[in-house]
N, C-alpha and C positions, 0 to 999 in steps of 0.2 A: 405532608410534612411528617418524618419520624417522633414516636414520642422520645420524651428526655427519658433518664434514669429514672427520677423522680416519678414522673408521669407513670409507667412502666411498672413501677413498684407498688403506687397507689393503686393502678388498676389491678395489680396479679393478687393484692392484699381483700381486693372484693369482691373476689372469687371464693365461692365457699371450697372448705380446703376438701381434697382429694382423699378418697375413704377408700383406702384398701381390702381385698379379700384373702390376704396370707398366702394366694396363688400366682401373685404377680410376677414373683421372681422366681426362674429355674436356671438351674445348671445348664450349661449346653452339653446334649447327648452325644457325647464320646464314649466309642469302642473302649471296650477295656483293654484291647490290641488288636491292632490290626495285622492282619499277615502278610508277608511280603509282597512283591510284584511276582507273578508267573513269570518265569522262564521258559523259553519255546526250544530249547536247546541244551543236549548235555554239556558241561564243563570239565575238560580233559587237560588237567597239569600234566605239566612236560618239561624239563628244564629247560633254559636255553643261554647258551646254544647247546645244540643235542651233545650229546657226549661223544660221537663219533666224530661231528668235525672241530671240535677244538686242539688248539695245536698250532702247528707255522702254517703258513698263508700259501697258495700254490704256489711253486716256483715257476719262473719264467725265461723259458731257454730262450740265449741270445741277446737277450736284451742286457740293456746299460742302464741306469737307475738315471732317471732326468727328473727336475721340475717342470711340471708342464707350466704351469700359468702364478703368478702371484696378483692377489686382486684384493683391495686397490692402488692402482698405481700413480706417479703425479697428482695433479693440483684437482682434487677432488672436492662438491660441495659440503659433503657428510660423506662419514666413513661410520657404517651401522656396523659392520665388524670388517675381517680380513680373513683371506680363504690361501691357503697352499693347497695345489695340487700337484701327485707326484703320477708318473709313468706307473707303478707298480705298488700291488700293494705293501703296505708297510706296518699293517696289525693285524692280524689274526683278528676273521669276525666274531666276536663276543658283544657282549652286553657293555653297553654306554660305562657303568658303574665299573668295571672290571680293566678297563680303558683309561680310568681317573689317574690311577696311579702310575702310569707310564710315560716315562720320559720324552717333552717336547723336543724334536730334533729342528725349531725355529727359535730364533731369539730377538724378540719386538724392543726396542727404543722408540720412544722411553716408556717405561714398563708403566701398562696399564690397568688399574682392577678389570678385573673380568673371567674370563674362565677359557681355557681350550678345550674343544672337544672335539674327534675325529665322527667323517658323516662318510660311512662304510670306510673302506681298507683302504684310501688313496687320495682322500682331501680332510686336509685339517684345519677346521674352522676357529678362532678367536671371535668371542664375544665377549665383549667390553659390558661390565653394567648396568649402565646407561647406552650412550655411542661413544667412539673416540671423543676425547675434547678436539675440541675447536683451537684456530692458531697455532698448532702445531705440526711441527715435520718430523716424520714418524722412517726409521730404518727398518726394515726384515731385515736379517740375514741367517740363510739358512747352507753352513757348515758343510764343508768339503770331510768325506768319512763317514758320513751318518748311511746307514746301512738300513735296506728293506727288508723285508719281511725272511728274505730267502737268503738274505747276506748280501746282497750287492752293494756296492758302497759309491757314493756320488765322487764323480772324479775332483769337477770342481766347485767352488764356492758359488754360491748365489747370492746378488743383492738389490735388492729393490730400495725404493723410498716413493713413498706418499705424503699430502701435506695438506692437512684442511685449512679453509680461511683463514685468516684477519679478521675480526669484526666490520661487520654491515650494518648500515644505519638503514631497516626495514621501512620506520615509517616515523612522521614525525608532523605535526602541527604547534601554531597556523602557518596558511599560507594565502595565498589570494593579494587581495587591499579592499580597503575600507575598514581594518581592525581598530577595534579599541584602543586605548592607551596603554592598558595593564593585563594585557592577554599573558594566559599561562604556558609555558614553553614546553613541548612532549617529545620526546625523543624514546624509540625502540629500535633494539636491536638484533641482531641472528644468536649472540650467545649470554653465557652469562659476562657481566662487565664487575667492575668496580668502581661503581655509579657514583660515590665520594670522592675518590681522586677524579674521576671524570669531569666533575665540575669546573676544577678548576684551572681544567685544559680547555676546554669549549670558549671558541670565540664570537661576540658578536662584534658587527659591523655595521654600520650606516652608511646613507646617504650623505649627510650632513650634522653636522656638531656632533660632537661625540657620544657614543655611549655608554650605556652602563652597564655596570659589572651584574652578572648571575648570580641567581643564589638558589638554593633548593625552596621548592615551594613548601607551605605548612599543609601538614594535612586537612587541616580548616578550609585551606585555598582549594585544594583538589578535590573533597567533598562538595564544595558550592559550584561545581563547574559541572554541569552532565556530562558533558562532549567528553572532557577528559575522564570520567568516570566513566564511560562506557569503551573508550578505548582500553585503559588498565584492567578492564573486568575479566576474569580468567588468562589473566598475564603474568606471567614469572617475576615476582617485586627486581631478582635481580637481573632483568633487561630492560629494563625502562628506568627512565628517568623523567618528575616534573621539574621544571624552572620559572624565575620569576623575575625579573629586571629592580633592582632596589630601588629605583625612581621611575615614576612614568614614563614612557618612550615621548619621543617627539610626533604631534601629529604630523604630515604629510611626508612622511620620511620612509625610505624602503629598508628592512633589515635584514643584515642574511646571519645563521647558526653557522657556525663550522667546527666540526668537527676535524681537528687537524691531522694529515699526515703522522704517523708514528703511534697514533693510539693504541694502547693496546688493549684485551681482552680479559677476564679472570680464568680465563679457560688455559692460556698458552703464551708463549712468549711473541710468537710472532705479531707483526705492529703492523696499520696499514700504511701503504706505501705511499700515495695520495689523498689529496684533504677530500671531506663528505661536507656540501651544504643544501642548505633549505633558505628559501627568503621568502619575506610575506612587508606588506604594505601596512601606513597607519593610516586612518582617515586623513583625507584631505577636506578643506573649508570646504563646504557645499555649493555646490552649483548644478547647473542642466547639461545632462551630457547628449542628451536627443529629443529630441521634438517631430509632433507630427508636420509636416510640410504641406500638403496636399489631400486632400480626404474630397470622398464624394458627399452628398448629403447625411446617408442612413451611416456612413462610417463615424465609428468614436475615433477621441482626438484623444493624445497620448504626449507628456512630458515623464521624461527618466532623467532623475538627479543620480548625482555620483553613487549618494550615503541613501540609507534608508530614512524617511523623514518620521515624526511622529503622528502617529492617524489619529491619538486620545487628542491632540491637544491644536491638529490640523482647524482651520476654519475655511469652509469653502469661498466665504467673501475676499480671500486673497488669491483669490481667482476673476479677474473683470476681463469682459469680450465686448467686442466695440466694433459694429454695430452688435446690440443685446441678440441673441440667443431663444427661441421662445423652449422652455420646460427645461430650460438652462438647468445642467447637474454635474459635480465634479465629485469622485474618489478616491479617497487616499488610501495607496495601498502598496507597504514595500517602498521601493527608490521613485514608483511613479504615481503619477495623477493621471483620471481616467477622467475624458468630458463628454459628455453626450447629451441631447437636446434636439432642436430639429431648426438646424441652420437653411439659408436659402439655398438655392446653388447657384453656378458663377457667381459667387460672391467673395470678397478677401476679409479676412473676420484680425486684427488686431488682438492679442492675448498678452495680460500686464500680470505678471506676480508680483505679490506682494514681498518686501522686505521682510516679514516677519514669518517667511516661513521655516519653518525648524526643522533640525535632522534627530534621529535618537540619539547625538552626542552634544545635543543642545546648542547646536551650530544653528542662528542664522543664519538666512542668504542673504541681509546687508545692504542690499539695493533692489530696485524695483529692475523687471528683464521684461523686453519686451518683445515681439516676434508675431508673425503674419504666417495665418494659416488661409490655403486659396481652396476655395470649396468650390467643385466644379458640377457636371451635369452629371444629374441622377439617372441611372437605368431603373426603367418603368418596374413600376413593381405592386403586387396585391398582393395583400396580407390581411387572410380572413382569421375568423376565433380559431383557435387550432383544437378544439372537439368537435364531434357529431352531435352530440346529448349535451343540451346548455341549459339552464334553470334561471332565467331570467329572477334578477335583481329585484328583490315587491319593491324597493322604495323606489327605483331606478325608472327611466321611461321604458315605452314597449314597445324596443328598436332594438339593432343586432349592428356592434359596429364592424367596418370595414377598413381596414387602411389601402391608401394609394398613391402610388407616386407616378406621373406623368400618364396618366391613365384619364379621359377627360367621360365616359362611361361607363356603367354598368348595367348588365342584365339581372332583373330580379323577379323570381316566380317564386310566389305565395300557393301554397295549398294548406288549405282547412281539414286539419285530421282528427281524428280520435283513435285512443288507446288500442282499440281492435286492429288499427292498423299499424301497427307494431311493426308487424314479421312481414308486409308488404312493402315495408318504407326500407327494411334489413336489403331485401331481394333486391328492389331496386337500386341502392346506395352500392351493392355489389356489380349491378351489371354495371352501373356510370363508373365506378373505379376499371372495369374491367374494360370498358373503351368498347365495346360489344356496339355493333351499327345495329342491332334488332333487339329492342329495351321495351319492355314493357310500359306504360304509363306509369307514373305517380300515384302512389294512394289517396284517398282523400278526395277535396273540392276546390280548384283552384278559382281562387280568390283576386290572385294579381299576374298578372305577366306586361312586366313594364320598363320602359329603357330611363333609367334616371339619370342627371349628371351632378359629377360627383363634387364639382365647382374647388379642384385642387388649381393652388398655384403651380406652376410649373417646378419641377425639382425640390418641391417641397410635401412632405409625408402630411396629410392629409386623412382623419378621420372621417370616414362617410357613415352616419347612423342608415340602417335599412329599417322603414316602421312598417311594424308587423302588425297594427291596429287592424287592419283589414281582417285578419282573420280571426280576429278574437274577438267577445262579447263581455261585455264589459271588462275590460281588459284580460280575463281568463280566460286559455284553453291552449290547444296544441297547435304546430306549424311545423310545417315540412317547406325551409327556407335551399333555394336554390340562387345562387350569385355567380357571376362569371363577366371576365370586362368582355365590353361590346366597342367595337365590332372584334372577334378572334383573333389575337395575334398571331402576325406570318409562324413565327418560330413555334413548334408545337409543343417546345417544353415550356413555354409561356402560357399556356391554354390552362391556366388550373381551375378548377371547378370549386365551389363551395357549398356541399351538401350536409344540412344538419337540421337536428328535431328540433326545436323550440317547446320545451315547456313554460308558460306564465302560469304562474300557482302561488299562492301564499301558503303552500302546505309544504314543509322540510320532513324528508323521509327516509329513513335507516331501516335497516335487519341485520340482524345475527341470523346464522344457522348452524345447525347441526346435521347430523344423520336422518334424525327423525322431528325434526319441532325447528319453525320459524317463530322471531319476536320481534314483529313491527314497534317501531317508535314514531308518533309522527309528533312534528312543534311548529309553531309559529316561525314562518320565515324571519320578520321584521321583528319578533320581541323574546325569540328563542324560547318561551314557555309551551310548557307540554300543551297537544291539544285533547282536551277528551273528545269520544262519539263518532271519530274517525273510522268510517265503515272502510273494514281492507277484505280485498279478495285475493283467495290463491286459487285458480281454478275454481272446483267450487267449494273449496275452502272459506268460509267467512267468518269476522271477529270483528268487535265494535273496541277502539283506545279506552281504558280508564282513565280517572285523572292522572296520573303520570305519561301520557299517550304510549302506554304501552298498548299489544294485544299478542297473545300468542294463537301462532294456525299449524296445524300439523299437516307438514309437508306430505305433495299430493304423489300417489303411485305411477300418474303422467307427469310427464317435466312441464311444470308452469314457470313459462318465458318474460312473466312480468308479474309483479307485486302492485294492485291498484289501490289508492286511499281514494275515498269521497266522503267531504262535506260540502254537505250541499249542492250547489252548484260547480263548483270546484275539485277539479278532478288531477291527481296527478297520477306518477308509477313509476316504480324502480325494477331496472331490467341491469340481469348479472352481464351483460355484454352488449355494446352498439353496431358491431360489426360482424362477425362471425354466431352471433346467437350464444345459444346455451340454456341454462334456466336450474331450474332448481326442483328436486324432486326426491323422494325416500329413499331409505338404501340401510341392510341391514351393515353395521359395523365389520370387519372382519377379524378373526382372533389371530391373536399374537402372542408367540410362547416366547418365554424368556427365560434363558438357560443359567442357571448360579451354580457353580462346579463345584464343590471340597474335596478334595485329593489328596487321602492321606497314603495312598501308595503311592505313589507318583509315577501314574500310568502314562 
């Protein structure tokens, strides 16, 4: 837990105070100038343009002065500017700046801020500002007479027109059903609007009984709403708009926005020609819009109400099955409930909700609903621990459970190991996964090889305990457990194997490491206090627990594959891997440079 201020302050106050040596602070070592960046190159002024080709432009025998292309033309998305090009050129190449003052032979409606500027002798670009505005229809026309570079003069007139949109209603929330009463209304657009008069053109509409009139939301509203605050977030205030209904909408009712026909934009005159809508749903009374019908045993059973229900305030007793369910359990979560348990099969199971269960708009469901779920025949199934490396339970019995379904055997081989055989139990768990027909034998002393039955109901999951007393002495020591159903099923992906270590230990065992240095921890399994006297080996590294069951062992120059604890008769070990090995062993650190740059040339 942090300390408070308080807390924080008394501590920093009983600290004895900080005794300086008058060398603590220095200046930081700044040149007294630095010199510029190297240049790899001389630098040769020259005017330009040279002085020998300034003047009129080539002439061009034969030709006729034309416009070749006017761009853009018609009903364009965005107009980022407008390009004339002519057949010939029409300025003497010079310098942009020298260019400034020379007479445009195009004339733009309606005139727009921006600038002309010619790109070489034969295209004259406009650039606007910003871009063109938006909603407007824009004329070139470029003048019958206007004369080239060499004097040729355009026989006759040119004229174009281009024309950007209307306003576009981009994006806009909510939408869907199941919404609240008093949802906030979002509307964005492609340009800028006039988001005030906007208001009070915007139509809503209903399903039924009327509704209400719009009004701009507070910024109180739009602050407490995220959804709508992360939409506005790097948005132009003037293309959006929030809204808010002056009376709460009707539940179960659909609403549509309309933006109507004729709107127009701040940008331009032009109005769109047809209306823009959005609709969205209010919550409707709660009820079940699906159910599970049919499920096998191991499958969960599933109800989807309309509304999202509340999970703080849900009670699973408004849930009853009939005939009972054993380890009967229901979830609430979102619009559904989740059931799961371990039902018969061919069985029909009756499911009764209660009236009282609630939605998050504080809707009950008003009446009890009732409905027949048919659980049919399980496909056979084994379901061992899903680790290799298990640490048996101290308080628990010294068994290893199984699950099964339609399975009425099992084969189970016990072998008696100890810690040395480690790396022979790895080899062999490798060839059995690899399906290899020439396996070595099992490490260790088997103790059991026995066909048990596993006494399941039919289509009912069924835990089978496998005891492992056989191989252990008073209840402690290790096991190399082998399970598989007997007789092999036809289908070969059915065939799974269940090979795993069994430790029974009442010793709990951790390490840290580093580079160079292991720190065993051992503690009591059952009562989590440290243990002293814990003799650990690394290779042949050895260290006895203090009372905090620590020990530290400096990691060995060979890799050691496993960390051993012994008290007493009780032996466990922690090994970095169950499957592919590994271990643990010294290694000097490697250096690492780390580059901080100040660049006051700016190379």
């Amino acid at each position: 837990m942090p300390l408070s201020s308080s807390e924080l302050e008394a501590m920093l106050k009983a600290l004895p105070p900080l005794q300086g040596d008058g060398k603590d602070a220095k200046a930081f070592a700044l040149r007294e100038g630095s010199q510029p960046p190297p240049r790899t190159a001389r630098t040769l002024e020259q005017p330009f343009p040279p002085a020998s080709t300034q003047g009129a432009p080539p002439k061009v025998a034969g030709k006729r002065l034309e416009v070749l292309n006017v761009a853009p033309r018609g009903a364009v998305e965005m107009a980022p500017h407008l390009t004339v090009t002519f057949n010939q050129a029409m300025v003497a190449l010079t310098t942009v700046e020298q260019l400034d003052g020379k007479e445009v032979p195009v004339k733009l409606t309606p005139a727009v801020e921006g600038k002309w500027r010619w790109l070489g002798t034969q295209t004259l670009m406009f650039v606007p500002k910003v871009r063109f505005p938006m909603a407007t229809s824009y004329t070139v026309e470029i003048p019958a007479g206007i004369k080239s570079g060499d004097g040729k003069s355009l026989a006759a007139a040119r004229r174009e027109t281009f024309e950007t949109p209307p306003p576009r209603l981009e994006a806009s929330q909510p939408d869907g059903d199941g919404l609240a009463l008093e949802p906030l209304i979002y509307l964005r657009f492609d340009q800028d609007m006039d988001t005030k008069a906007l208001v009070g053109k915007l139509r809503l509409t209903c399903s039924q009984g009327q509704p209400p009139k719009l009004r701009m939301a507070t910024r109180a509203e739009i602050l407490a709403d995220d959804s709508i605050n992360a939409l506005i977030q790097d948005q132009s205030d003037k293309r959006w708009l929030v809204l808010k209904a002056e009376k709460p909408l009707q539940a179960g009712t659909s609403y549509t926005v309309e933006v109507p026909a004729g709107t127009a934009s701040a940008e331009g005159p032009l109005t769109t020609k047809s209306p823009q809508t959005f609709s969205f749903s209010t919550y409707d009374p709660l009820s079940v819009v699906w159910k599970t019908d049919d499920a096998s045993p191991l499958d969960p059973w599933n109800i989807q109400f309309n509304n999202a229900l509340q999970a703080d305030k849900f009670d699973p007793s408004w849930v009853k099955v009939s005939p009972e369910v054993a380890d009967f359990k229901v979830r609430c979560d979102g619009r559904g409930l989740t059931m799961t348990g371990r039902p018969r099969g061919q069985t029909k199971y009756e499911v009764t909700l209660s009236p009282e269960c609630i939605d998050q708009f504080g809707q009950r469901l008003g009446k009890s609903e009732s409905f027949t779920i048919a659980v049919g025949k399980a496909e056979p199934s084994f379901q061992p621990p899903g680790q290799t490396m298990l640490v048996l339970d101290p308080k628990g019995p010294r068994s290893l459970p199984m699950k099964v379904v339609n399975y009425d055997k099992l084969r189970v081989r016990l072998w008696k190991v100890e810690p040395s055989d480690w790396k022979a139990f790895q080899e062999y768990q490798q060839q059995t996964y690899s399906n290899l027909k020439e396996k070595h034998p099992p490490p260790g002393q088997s103790v059991l090889d026995q066909v048990i039955d596993t006494k399941a109901p039919t289509d009912q999951e069924t835990e089978v305990p496998v005891d492992l007393t056989a191989a252990l002495q008073n209840g402690l020591g290790h096991v190399v457990v082998q399970v598989e159903v007997e007789p092999p099923p036809k289908e070969e992906w059915r065939r799974q194997v269940y090979l795993g270590w069994i430790q029974s230990t009442q010793i709990g065992l951790d390490a840290l490491v580093d580079n160079q240095e292991m720190v065993a921890w051992a503690n009591d399994l059952q009562t989590g206090q440290a243990l002293s006297g814990v003799e650990f080996q690394l290779n042949d590294k050895q260290a006895s627990s203090d009372a905090e069951g620590l020990a530290r062992l400096p990691l060995p120059d060979l890799t050691a594959a496993q960390l051993l604890a012994r008290k007493g008769s009780d032996v466990a070990f922690l090994a970095p891997g169950d499957y592919y090995g590994g271990g643990w062993n010294r290694h000097q650190p490697s250096d690492t440079t780390l580059w901080h740059v100040l660049d006051d040339r700016h190379l």
